[in-house]
C-alpha positions as CSV (number, residue, x, y, z in Angstrom):
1,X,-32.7,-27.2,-4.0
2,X,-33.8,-29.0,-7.1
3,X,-37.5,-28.8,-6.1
4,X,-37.2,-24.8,-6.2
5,X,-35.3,-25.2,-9.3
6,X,-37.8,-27.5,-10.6
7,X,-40.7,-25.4,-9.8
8,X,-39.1,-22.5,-11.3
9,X,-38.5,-24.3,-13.9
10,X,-42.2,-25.6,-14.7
11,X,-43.6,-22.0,-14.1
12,X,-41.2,-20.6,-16.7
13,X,-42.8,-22.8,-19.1
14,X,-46.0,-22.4,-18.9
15,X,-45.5,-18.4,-20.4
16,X,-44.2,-17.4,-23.7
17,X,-42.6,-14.5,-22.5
18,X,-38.8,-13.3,-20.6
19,X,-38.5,-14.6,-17.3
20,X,-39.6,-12.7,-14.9
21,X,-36.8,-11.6,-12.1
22,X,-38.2,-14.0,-9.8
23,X,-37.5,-16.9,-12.1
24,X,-33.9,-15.5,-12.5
25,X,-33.0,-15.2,-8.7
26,X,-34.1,-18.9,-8.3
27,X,-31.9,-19.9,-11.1
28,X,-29.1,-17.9,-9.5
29,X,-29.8,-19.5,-6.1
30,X,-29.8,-23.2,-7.8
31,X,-26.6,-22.5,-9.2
32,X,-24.9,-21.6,-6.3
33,X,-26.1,-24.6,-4.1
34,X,-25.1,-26.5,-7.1
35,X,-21.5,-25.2,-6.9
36,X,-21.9,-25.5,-3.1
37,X,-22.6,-29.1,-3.3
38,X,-20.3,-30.1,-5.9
39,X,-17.4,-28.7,-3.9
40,X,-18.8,-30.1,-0.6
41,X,-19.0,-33.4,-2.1
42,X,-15.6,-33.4,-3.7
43,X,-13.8,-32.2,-0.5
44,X,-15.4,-35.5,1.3
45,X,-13.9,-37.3,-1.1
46,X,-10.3,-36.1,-0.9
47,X,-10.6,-36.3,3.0
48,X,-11.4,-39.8,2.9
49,X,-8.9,-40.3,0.1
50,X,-6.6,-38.5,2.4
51,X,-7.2,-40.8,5.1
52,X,-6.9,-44.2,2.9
53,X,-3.7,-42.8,1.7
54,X,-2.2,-42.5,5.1
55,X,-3.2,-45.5,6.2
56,X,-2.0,-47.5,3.1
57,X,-4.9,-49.4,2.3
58,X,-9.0,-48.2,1.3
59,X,-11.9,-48.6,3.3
60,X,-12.3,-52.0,4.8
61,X,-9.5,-53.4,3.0
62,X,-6.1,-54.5,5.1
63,X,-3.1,-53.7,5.1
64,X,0.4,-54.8,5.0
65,X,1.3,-52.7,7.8
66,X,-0.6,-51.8,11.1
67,X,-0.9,-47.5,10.8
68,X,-4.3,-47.2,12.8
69,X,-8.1,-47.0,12.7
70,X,-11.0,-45.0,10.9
71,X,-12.6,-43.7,13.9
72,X,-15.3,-41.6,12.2
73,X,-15.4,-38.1,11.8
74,X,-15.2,-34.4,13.4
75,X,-18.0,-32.9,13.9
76,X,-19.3,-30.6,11.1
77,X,-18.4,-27.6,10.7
78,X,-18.9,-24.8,7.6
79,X,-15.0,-23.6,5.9
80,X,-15.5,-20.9,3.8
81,X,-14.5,-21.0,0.5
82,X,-15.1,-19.1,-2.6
83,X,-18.2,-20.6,-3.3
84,X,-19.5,-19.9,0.0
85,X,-19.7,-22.0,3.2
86,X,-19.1,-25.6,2.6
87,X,-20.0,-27.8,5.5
88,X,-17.2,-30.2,6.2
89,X,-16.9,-33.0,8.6
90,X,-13.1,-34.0,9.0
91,X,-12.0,-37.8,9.0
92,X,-10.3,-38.9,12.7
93,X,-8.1,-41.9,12.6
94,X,-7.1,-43.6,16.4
95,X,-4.4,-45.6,17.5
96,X,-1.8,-44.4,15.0
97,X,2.1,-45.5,16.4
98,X,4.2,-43.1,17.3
99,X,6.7,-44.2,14.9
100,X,4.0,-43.9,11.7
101,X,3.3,-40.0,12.8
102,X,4.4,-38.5,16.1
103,X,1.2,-36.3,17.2
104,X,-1.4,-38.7,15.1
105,X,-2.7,-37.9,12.2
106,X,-3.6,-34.6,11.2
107,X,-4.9,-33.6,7.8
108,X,-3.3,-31.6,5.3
109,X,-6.2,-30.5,3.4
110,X,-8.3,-29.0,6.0
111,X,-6.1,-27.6,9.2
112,X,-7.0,-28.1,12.5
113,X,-9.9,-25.4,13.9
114,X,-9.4,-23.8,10.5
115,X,-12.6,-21.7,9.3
116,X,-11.8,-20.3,6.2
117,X,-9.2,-21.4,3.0
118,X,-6.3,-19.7,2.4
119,X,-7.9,-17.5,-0.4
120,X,-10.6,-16.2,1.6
121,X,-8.5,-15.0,4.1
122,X,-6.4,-13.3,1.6
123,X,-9.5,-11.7,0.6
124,X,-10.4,-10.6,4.0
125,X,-6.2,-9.0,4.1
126,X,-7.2,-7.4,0.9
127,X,-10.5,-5.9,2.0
128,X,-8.7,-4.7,5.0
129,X,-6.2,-2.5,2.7
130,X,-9.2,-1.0,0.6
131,X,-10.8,0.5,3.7
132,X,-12.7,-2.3,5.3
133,X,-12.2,-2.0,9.2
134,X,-12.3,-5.5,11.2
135,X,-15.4,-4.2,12.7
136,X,-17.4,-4.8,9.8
137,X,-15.9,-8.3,8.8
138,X,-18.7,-9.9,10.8
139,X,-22.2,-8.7,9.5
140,X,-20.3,-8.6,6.2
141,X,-18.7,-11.6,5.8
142,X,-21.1,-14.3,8.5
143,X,-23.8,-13.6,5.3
144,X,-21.4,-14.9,3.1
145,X,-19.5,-17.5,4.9
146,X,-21.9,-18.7,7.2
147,X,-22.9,-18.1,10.8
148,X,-20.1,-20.3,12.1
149,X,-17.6,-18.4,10.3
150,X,-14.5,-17.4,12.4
151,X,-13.6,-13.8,11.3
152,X,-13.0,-12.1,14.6
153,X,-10.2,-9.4,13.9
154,X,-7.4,-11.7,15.4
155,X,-7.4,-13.5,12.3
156,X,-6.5,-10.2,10.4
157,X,-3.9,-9.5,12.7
158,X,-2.5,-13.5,11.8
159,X,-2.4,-12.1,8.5
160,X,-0.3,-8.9,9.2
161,X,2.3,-11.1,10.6
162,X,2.9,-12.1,6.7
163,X,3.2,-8.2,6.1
164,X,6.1,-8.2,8.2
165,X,7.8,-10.8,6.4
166,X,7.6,-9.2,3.4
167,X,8.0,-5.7,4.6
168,X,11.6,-7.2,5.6
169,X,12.2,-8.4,2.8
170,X,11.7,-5.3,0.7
171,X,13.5,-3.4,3.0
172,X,16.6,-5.2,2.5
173,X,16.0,-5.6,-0.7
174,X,19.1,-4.4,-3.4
175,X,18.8,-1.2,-5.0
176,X,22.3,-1.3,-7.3
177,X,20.0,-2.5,-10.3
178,X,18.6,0.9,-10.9
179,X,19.8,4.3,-11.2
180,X,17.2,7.3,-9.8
181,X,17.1,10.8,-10.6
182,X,15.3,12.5,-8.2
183,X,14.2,11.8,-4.9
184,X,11.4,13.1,-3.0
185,X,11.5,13.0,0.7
186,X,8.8,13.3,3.6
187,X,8.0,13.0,7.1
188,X,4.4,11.8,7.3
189,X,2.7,11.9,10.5
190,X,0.1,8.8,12.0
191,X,-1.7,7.9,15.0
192,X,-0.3,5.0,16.0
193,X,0.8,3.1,19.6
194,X,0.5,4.5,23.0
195,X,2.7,7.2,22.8
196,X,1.2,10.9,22.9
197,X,3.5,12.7,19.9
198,X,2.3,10.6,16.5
199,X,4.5,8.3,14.7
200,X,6.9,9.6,11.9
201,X,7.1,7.5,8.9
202,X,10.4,8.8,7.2
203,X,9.6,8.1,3.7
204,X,11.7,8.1,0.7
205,X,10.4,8.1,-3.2
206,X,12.7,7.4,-6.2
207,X,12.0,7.8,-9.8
208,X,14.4,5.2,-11.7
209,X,15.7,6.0,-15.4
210,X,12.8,4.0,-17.1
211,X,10.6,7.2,-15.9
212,X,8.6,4.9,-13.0
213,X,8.6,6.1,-9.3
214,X,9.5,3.6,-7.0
215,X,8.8,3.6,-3.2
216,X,12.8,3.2,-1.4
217,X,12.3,3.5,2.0
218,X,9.4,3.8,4.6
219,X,10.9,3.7,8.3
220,X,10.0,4.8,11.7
221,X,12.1,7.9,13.0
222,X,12.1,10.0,16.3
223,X,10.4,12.9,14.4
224,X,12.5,14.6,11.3
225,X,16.2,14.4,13.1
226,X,19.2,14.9,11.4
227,X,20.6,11.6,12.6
228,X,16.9,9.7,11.5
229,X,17.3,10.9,8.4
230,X,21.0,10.0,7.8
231,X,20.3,6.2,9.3
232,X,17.5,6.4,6.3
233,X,20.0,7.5,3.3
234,X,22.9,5.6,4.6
235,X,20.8,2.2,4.3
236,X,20.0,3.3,1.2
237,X,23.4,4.0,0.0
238,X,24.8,0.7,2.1
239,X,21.8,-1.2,-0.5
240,X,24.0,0.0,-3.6
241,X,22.0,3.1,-4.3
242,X,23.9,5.6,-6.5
243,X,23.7,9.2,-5.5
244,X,20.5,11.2,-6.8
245,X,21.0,14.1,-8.8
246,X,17.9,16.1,-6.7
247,X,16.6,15.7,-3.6
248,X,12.9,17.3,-3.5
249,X,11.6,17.7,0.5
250,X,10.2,20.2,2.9
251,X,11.8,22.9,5.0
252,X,12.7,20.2,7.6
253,X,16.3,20.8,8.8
254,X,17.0,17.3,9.6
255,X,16.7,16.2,6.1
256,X,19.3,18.6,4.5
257,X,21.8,17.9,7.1
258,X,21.8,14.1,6.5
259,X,22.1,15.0,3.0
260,X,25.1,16.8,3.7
261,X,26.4,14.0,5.0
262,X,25.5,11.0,3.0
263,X,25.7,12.5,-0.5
264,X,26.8,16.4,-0.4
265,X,27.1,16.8,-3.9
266,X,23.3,16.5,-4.3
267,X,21.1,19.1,-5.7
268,X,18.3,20.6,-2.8
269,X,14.8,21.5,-4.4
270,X,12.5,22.8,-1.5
271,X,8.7,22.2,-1.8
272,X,6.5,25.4,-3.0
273,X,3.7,24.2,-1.2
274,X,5.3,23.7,2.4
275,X,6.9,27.5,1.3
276,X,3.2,29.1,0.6
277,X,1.9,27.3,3.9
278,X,4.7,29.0,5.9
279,X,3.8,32.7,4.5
280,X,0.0,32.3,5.1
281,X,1.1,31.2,8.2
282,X,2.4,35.1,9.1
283,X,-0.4,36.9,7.2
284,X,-3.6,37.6,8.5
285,X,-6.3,35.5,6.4
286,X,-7.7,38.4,4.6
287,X,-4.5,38.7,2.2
288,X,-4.2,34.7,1.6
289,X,-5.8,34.4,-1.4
290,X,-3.9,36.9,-3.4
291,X,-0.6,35.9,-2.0
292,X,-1.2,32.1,-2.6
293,X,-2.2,33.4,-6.0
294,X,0.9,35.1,-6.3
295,X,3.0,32.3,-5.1
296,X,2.0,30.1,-7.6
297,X,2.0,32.4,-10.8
298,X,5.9,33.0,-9.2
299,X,6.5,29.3,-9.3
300,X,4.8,28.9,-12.9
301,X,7.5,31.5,-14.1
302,X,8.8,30.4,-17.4
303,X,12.5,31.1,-16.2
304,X,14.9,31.6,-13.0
305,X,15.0,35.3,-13.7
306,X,11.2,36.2,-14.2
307,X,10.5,33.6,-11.1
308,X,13.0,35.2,-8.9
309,X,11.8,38.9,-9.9
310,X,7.7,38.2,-9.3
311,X,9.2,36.9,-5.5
312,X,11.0,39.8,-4.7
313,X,7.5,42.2,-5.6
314,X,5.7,39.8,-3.6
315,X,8.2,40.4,-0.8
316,X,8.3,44.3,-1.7
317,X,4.4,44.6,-1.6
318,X,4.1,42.3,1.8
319,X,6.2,45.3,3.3
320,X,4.6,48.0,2.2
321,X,1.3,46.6,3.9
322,X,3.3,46.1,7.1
323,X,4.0,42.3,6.9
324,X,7.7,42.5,6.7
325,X,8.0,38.9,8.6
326,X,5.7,37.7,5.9
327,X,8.2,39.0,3.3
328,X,11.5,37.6,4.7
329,X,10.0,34.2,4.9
330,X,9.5,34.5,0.6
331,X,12.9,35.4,0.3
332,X,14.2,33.3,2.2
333,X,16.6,30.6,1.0
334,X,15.8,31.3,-2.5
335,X,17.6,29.3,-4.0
336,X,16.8,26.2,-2.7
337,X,13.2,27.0,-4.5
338,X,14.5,27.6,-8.0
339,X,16.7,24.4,-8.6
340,X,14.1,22.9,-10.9
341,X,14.9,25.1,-13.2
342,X,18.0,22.8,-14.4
343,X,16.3,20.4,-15.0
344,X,14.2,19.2,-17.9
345,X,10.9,21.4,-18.3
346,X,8.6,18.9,-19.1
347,X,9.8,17.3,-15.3
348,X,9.0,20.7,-13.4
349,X,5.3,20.0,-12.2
350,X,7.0,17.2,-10.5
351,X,9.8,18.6,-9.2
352,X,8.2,22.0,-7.1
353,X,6.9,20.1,-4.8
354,X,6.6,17.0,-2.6
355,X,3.2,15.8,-4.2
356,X,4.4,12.6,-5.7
357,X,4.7,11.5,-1.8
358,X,2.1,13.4,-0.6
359,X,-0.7,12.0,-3.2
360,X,0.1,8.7,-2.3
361,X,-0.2,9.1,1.5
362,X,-3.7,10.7,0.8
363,X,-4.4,7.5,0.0
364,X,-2.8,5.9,3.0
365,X,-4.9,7.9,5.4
366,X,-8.1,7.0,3.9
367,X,-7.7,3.7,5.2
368,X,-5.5,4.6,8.4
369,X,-8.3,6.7,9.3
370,X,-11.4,3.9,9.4
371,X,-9.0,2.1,12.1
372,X,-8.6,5.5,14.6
373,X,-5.9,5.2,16.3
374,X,-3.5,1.9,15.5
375,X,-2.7,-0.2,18.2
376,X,1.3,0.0,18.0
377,X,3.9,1.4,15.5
378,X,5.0,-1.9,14.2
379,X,2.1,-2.4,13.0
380,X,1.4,1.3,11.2
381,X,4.3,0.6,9.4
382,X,3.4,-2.4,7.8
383,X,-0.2,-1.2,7.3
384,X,1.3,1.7,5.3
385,X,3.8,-0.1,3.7
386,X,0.9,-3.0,2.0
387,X,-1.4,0.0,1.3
388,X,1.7,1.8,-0.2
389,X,2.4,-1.5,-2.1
390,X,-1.1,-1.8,-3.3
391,X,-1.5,1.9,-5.2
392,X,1.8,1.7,-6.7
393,X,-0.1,-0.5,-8.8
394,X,-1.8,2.3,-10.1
395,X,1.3,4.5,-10.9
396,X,2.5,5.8,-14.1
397,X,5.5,7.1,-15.7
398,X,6.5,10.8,-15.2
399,X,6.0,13.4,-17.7
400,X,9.4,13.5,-20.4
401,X,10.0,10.4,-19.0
402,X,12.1,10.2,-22.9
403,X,14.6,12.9,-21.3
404,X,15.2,10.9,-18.1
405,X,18.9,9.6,-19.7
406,X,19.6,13.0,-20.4
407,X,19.0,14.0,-16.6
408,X,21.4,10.9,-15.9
409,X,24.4,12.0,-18.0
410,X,24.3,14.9,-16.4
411,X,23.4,16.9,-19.6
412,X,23.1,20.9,-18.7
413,X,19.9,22.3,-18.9
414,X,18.9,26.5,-18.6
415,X,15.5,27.0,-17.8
416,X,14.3,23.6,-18.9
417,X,15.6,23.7,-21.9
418,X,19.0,21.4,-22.9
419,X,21.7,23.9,-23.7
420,X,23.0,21.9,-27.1
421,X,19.5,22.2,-28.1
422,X,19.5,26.1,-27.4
423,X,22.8,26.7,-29.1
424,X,21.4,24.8,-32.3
């Protein structure tokens, strides 16, 4: 080390000029076997101070009490640490009585067989949620951390067991701190276990008064059932969760039944998007363009009224072509599609559909897809619920998130606007 650095050194002298990118990358290696070095040296040194400590008295010094013998060292091995591999070579002491420390001594610096610090493996957890798959945490990390590194995917799966902790612990968490608004709802779909039907993840979204959306509840559930969906908002409500003023979710008849049940005096917003995917669904592809385009200038309608008139052409004009199925699936359960407009306007590109979930479980799939299929449920579910954890980071406050006490007193509102305001 210091001869390259020296020799780098000496040859950036000898020319008045910048140093060349050579001369930098030798600098850059010096450093880091400096760092390495330093940290290797001081990690001896609490080891041994470990050992002297436990047995009450320093090297070749006695003591008042018999606790055991120095008997040398473990053999080497590297521990990665943020500095890179640091070889370590663990103290041993024999002969320690029973009484002193049942099992021997056994450092608390450096565990037994461990490879890697505490921080590094959080890393590794970390990596895992941005996309990394376990299959590339050897060539990856072995440059890194050293040959001898022990990264074999059982150590992530160590690490999920922590995710299962904490996915407990938010799940029983209390919710009677916050008021919510709205509520979307999904059912969202992975590959997961040995089972041939994929897993349902019923998954529930709040936004809270202060205008920030806040994940409430990602479960397992035998598909969409009523009865899935009830044991979901009954927890919930059971938590101290007030009832939401609007439910947002798909065309899934489970959902609205165990809303029924749990909190009937809740609003039902159905999702536009899950509604245009249901009419393309009966019309040959030819006509989808216009009619999505249709759709969407319906939903975009500046009040209940126009919106509801622009669906009933669409439905009029499907028949005429000859796609009267087509056209009772528009009109169907109207209502359910034109809630939104009670509520504030500035709020409406968030309440039409079921995007605020949907967005976030792009996300999820990007990294539930680099792992195929996932070897059991249990452990989809906390995968989800850390990756879930991680982009809320990212999230911010809804649109008119001002207006969201208004929305909480209950305050009327007629096409987005707030009637008070009108009648001024």
């Amino acid at each position: 080390m210091h001869k390259a650095y020296t020799t780098a050194k000496a040859k950036a002298n000898t020319k008045v000029q910048q140093p060349s990118q050579q001369h930098q990358e030798q600098v850059k290696d010096a450093l880091e076997e400096v760092a390495r070095e330093g940290a290797r040296r001081l990690l001896a040194e609490m080891l041994d101070l470990e050992v002297s400590e436990f047995l009450q008295r320093a090297r070749y010094q006695r003591g008042q009490a018999f606790r055991g013998y120095r008997n040398g060292y473990a053999p080497e091995r590297d521990i990665g640490v943020g500095v890179g591999a640091v070889k370590v070579r663990v103290p041993r002491v024999s002969d320690v009585p029973e009484q002193v420390a049942p099992g021997g001594f056994q450092s608390q610096i450096v565990g037994r067989y461990q490879r890697l610090s505490v921080t590094t493996q959080r890393l590794l957890a970390r990596l895992y949620l941005e996309g990394l798959s376990t299959g590339d945490f050897e060539p990856v990390f072995r440059a890194l951390l050293g040959e001898n590194a022990f990264l074999s995917a059982s150590s992530v799966t160590r690490l999920k067991q922590e995710w299962e902790t904490e996915y407990e612990a938010w799940r029983q968490r209390r919710l009677d701190g916050q008021r919510y608004l709205y509520v979307w709802v999904d059912g969202v779909y992975l590959s997961a276990g040995g089972e041939e039907e994929k897993t349902a993840l019923l998954c529930v979204l709040g936004l809270r008064e202060d205008g920030q959306k806040e994940f409430l509840a990602i479960g397992m559930g035998y598909r969409e059932s009523s009865e899935s969906w009830a044991e979901v908002l009954r927890d919930l409500r059971d938590r101290g969760m007030c009832r939401p003023l609007l439910v947002i979710g798909d065309g899934a008849l489970g959902i609205w039944a165990a809303l029924g049940e749990v909190w009937p005096q809740t609003r039902r917003q159905r999702c536009w998007n899950h509604r245009t995917l249901n009419v393309l669904d009966k019309l040959p592809k030819r006509l989808w363009g216009q009619v999505r385009k249709d759709l969407r200038q319906a939903a975009e309608a500046t009040s209940r009224e126009e919106c509801r008139r622009r669906l009933e052409e669409i439905a009029r004009g499907l028949r005429e072509a000859g796609q009267g199925l087509a056209a009772e699936t528009v009109l169907r359960d109207v209502e359910d599609f034109l809630t939104f407009y009670e509520f504030p306007e500035e709020h409406w590109a968030h309440l039409r559909t079921t995007n605020p979930i949907e967005s976030v479980f792009a996300g999820v799939r990007l990294r539930t897809d680099v792992t195929k299929r996932l070897p059991n449920r249990e452990n989809a579910l906390y995968l989800v619920f850390k990756v879930v954890q991680r982009l809320s980071q990212n999230w911010r406050r809804i649109t008119g998130a001002n207006l969201c006490q208004l929305v909480l007193d209950e305050r009327p509102f007629v096409d987005g606007k707030l009637v008070e305001a009108l009648a001024a």
